[in-house]
C-alpha positions as CSV (number, residue, x, y, z in Angstrom):
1,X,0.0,0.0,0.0
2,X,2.6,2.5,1.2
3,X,4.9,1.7,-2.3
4,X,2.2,2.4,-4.8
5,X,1.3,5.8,-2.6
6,X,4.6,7.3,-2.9
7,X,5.0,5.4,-6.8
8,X,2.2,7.3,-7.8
9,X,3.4,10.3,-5.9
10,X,7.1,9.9,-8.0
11,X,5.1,9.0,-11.2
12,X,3.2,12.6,-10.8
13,X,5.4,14.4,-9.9
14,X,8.0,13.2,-12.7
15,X,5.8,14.1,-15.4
16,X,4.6,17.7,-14.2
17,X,7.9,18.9,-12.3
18,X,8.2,22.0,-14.7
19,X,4.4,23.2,-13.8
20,X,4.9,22.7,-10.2
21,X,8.6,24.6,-10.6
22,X,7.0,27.4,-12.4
23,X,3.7,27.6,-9.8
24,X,6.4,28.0,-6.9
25,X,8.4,30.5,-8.9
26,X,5.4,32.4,-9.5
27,X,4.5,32.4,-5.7
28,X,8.0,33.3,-4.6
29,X,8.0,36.0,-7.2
30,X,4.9,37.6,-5.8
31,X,5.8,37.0,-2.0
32,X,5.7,40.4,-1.0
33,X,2.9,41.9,-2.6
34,X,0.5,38.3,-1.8
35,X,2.0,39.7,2.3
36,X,0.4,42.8,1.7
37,X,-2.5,42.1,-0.4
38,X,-3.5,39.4,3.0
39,X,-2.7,41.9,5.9
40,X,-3.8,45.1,3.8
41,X,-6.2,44.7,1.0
42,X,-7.1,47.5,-1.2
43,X,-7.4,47.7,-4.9
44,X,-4.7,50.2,-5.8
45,X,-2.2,47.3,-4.8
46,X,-4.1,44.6,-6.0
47,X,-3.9,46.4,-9.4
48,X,-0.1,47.1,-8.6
49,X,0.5,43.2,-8.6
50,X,-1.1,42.7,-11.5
51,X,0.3,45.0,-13.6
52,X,4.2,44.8,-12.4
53,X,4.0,41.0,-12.6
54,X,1.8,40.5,-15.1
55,X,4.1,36.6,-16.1
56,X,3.5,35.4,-13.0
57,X,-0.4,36.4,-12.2
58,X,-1.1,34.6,-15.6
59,X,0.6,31.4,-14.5
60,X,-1.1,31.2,-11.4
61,X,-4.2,31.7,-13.5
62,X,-3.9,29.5,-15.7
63,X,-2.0,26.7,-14.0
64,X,-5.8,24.4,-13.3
65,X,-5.5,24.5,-17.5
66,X,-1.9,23.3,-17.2
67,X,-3.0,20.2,-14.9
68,X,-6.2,19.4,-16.7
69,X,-4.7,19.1,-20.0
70,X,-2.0,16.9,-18.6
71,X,-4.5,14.3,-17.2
72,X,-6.5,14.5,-20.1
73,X,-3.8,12.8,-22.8
């Protein structure tokens, strides 16, 4: 039981490592402003984020399209 857990973790994990590296990239990119959007949310810096890391707001959008696809084929 425990082998085909952590198979199926290696198996998934082998075959999307470049969407999971670009989802933490994305994350790590936008650290600072996701800290001040949580404690202090207003628009002006919610537009801010957008519109100085425009790369990494669109892969965090459409990363659910990334996975989807993948388990489709």
């Amino acid at each position: 039981m425990n082998y085909i857990v952590v198979s199926r973790l290696f198996n998934y994990l082998k075959y999307n490592w470049l969407k999971i590296f670009l989802i933490l990239l994305s994350i790590y990119d936008l650290r600072t402003d996701l800290r001040l959007l949580l404690d202090f949310f207003t628009f002006s810096t919610l537009f801010y984020t957008i519109f100085e890391h425009p790369l990494a707001v669109t892969i965090l959008i459409i990363s659910p399209t990334f996975f989807n696809s993948s388990n489709k084929s």
